[in-house]
C-alpha positions in Angstrom: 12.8 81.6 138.0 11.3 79.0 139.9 8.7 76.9 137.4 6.5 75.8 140.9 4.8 77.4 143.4 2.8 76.5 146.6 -1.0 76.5 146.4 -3.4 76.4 149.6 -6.1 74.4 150.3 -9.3 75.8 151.6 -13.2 75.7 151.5 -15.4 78.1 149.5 -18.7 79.0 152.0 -21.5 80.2 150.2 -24.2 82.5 152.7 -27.1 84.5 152.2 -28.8 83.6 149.2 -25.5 82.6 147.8 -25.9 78.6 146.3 -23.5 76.6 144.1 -25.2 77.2 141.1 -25.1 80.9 141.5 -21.0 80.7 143.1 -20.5 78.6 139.6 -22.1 81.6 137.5 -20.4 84.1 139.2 -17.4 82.1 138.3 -17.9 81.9 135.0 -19.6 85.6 133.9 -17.8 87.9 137.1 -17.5 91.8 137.3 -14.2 93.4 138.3 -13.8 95.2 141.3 -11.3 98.0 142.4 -9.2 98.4 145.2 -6.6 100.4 146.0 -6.4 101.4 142.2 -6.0 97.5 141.1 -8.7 95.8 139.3 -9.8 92.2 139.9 -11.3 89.7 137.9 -11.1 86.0 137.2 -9.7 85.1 133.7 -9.6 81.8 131.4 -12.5 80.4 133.2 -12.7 76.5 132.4 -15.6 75.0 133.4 -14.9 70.9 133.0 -17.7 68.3 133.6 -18.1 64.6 132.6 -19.6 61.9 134.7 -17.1 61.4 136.9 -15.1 64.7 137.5 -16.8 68.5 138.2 -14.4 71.2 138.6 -14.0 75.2 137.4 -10.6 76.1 136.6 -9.5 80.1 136.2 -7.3 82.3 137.5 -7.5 85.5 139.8 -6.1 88.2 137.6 -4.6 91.8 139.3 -4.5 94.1 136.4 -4.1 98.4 135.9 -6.9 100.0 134.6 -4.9 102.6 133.5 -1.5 101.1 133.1 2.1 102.8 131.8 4.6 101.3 129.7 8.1 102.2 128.7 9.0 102.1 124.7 11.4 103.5 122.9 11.5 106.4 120.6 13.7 105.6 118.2 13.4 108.2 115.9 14.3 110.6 118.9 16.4 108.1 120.5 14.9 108.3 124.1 12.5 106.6 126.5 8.9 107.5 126.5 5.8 106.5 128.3 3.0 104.9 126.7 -0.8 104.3 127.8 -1.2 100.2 128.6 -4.8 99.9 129.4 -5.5 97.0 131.9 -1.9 96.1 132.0 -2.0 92.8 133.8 0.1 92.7 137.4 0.1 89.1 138.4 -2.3 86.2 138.1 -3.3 83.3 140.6 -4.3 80.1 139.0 -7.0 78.2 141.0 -9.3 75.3 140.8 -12.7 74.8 142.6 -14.3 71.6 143.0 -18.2 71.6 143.5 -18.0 68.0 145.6 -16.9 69.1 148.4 -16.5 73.3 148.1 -13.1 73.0 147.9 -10.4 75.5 146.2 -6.9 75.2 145.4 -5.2 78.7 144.9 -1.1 79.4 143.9 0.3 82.1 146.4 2.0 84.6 144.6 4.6 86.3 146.7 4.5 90.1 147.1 1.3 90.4 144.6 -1.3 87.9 145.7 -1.0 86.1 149.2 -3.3 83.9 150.8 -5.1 86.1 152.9 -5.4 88.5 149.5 -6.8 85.9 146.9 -9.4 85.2 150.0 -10.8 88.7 150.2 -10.8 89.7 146.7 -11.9 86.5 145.2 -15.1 86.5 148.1 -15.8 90.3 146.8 -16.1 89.6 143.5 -18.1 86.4 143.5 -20.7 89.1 146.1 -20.2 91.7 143.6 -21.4 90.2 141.1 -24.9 89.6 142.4 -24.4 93.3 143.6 -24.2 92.2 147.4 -27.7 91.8 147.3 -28.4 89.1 150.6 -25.2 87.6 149.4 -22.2 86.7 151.6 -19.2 84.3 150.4 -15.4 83.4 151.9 -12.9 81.1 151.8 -12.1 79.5 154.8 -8.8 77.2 155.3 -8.2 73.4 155.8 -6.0 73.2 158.9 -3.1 70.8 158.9 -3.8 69.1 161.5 -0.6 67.8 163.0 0.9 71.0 162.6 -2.0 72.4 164.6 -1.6 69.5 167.6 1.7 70.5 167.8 1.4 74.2 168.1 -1.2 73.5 171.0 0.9 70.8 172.5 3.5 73.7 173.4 1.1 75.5 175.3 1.0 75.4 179.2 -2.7 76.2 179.2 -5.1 77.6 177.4 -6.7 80.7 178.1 -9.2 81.7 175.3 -11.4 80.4 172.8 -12.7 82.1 169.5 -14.3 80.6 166.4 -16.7 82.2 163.6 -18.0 78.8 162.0 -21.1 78.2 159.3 -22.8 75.4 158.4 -20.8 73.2 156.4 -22.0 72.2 152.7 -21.9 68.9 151.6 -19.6 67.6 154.4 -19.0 67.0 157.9 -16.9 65.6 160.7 -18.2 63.3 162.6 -16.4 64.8 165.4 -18.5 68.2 165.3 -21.4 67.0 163.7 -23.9 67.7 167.0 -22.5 71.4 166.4 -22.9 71.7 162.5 -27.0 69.6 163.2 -27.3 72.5 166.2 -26.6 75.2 163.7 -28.9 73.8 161.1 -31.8 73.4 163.7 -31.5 77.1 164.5 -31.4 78.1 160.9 -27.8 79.8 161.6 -26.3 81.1 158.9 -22.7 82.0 161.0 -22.3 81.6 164.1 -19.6 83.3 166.5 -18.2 82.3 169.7 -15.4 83.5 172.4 -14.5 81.5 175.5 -12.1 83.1 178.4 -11.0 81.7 181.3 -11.9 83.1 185.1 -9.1 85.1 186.6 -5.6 83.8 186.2 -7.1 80.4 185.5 -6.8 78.2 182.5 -10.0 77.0 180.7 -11.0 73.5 181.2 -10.2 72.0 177.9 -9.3 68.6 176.4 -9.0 70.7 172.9 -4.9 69.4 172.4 -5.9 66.0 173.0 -8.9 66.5 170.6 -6.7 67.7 167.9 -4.1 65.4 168.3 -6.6 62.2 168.5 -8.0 63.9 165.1 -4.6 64.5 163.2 -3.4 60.4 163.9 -6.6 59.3 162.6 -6.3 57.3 159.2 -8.9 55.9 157.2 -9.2 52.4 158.7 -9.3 54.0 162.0 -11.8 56.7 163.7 -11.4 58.6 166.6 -14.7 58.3 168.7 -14.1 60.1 172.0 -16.1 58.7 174.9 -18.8 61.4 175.1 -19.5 64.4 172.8 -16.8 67.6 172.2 -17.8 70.7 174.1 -19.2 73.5 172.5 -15.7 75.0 172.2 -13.5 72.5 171.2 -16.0 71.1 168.5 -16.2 74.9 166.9 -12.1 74.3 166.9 -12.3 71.6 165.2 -15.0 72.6 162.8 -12.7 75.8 161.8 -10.0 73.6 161.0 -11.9 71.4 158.7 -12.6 74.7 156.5 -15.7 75.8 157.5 -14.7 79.0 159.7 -12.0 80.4 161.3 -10.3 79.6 164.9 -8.2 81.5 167.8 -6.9 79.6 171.0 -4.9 81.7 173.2 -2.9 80.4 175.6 0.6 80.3 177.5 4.2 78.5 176.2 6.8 79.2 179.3 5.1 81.5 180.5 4.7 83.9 177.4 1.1 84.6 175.7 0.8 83.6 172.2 -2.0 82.7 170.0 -3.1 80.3 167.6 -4.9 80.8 164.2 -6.7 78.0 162.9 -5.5 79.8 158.9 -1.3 79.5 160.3 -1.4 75.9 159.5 -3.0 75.7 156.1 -2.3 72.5 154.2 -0.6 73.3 150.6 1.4 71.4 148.0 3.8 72.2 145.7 2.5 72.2 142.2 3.2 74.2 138.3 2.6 78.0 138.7 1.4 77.5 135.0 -0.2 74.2 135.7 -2.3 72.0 133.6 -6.3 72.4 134.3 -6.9 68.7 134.4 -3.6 68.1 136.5 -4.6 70.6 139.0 -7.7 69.1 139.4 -6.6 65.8 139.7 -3.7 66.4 142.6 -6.1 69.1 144.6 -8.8 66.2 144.6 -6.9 63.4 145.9 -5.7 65.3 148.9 -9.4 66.2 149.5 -10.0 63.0 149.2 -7.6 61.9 151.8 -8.7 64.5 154.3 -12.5 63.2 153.6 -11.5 59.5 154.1 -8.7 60.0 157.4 -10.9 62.3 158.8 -14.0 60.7 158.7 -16.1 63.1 156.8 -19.2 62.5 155.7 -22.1 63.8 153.3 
C-alpha cells in the first residue's frame, strides 16, 4: 500500500457571523454530523502556536455509529457478528493555517474526495454554532498554468460564471478593485453569469489574463495596462481561492466548460504525515503563491 497520498490546496471562507477565532473553536471543540448513515467529526486536533508559526492540525474522521464486526466463535467454531460502535471508515489528515486561510487536505480515494472533505468539513464547522447566521466553505487555489492552458484550447468563449466573497487577509493585486467593490457594498458573496449575444463569442482578454498571471514570478508583476473587467477579475479572484469559476466556451467546435476547482494545485505528501512537516511543506507553497502572485495583506 502506497505510504503517500496527494493533498489539495484550498482556502477556508468564513461568512455570516463566522470569524477565525470562532472557525479555530469549531476546530478544536466540533459536533458530529450525519449523512447518509456516516458520522463526521474532526479527530486529534493539534492546535500549534509559537511566535513564528500558527497552524491547527486534525483529521476529518468518517466513522459508523452503529458499526458490525466479524469475530470468531471459537467455541462453536463459526463466524459471528458483533456490535462496533463508531467503527471508524477512513480519515483525512489536514492542516489549516490562520495566515492566510489556507488548508491542506489528503484525498482519500473512494471514501473522502475533494469535493467530500469540502462539504462535510464546511457543515460541521456551521453546525457547530448550530447554523445560526453562520456560513463556511472551502474554496480551491487554481493552478494557474494548468488553467491558461485549458482556456488557450478554446476557440472562444461563450459564458462567464463566478460566486466570489471577500477575501480575508489576502488579495491579488490583479482583482483588488473587485474584492475593495465588494467591501464597499458590505457583500458578503457575490454571484455573477456572463453570456454572449447570439452565436457570438464574449469579448474577453480572460486567456491572456490568466496566462500573464500564471508566468508571473516574484521579481516580476503583471500590471495590465488598464483595470480587468468585471468578469475576468471574478475569474481570477476564484482561482486565487476565494470562490468558485465557470467559463464556457468552444475547442473545435465542441462545447466544453471550465471549472476553476479542475485544476487544484496539490502535492504529494505522508498519508500519516508529521503535524509540524505538514505544516511546513503546505506553507511554503502558500508562500510561493503569495509572493509570484503578488498577493498582498
Amino acid at each position: 500500500m502506497a505510504r503517500t497520498g496527494t493533498y489539495y490546496l484550498g482556502r477556508v471562507l468564513k461568512m455570516g457571523r463566522l470569524n477565525q477565532e470562532m472557525l479555530q473553536k469549531a476546530l478544536l471543540d466540533p459536533v458530529a454530523v450525519l449523512h447518509r448513515g456516516k458520522a463526521w467529526t474532526f479527530i486529534n486536533i493539534e492546535e500549534h502556536k509559537d511566535n513564528q508559526h500558527h497552524f491547527i492540525f486534525g483529521r476529518l474522521s468518517k466513522y459508523t455509529p452503529e458499526g458490525q464486526v466479524k469475530v470468531v466463535d471459537s467455541s462453536k467454531r463459526e463466524e459471528i457478528q458483533r456490535p462496533e460502535p463508531n467503527l471508524s471508515v477512513a480519515s483525512s489528515p489536514f492542516v489549516y493555517i490562520p495566515s492566510c486561510s489556507g488548508i491542506a487536505f489528503l484525498r482519500v480515494s473512494n471514501q473522502i474526495e475533494q469535493t467530500t472533505f469540502q462539504d462535510r468539513f464546511a457543515r460541521i464547522v456551521t453546525e457547530t454554532y448550530q447554523n445560526f447566521f453562520v456560513d463556511c466553505e472551502i474554496d480551491m487555489v487554481s493552478d494557474l498554468r494548468s488553467f491558461a492552458l485549458k482556456l488557450s484550447k478554446l476557440d472562444g468563449i461563450y459564458s462567464i460564471s463566478a460566486r466570489i466573497s471577500p477575501p480575508n487577509p489576502l488579495f491579488g493585486h490583479l482583482w483588488r478593485p473587485l474584492k475593495e467593490y465588494l467591501e464597499a457594498r458590505n457583500t458578503d458573496r457575490m454571484r455573477l453569469h456572463e453570456e454572449s449575444i447570439e452565436d457570438g463569442p464574449l469579448v474577453t482578454s480572460l486567456p491572456e489574463y490568466v496566462t500573464a498571471a500564471a508566468n508571473q514570478d516574484e521579481e516580476h508583476a503583471y500590471e495590465p495596462d488598464e483595470e480587468l473587467p468585471i468578469g475576468d477579475a471574478a475569474i481570477l479572484m476564484a482561482a486565487d481561492g476565494y470562490g468558485t469559476g465557470i467559463v464556457g466556451g468552444k475547442d473545435d467546435g465542441k462545447w466544453v466548460t471550465i471549472n476553476t476547482s479542475e485544476t487544484v494545485r496539490n502535492f504529494t505528501f505522508d498519508k500519516d504525515p508529521d503535524p509540524y512537516e505538514l505544516y511546513e511543506t503546505a506553507m511554503k507553497i502558500f508562500t510561493d503563491i503569495e509572493m509570484n502572485r503578488h498577493m498582498r495583506h
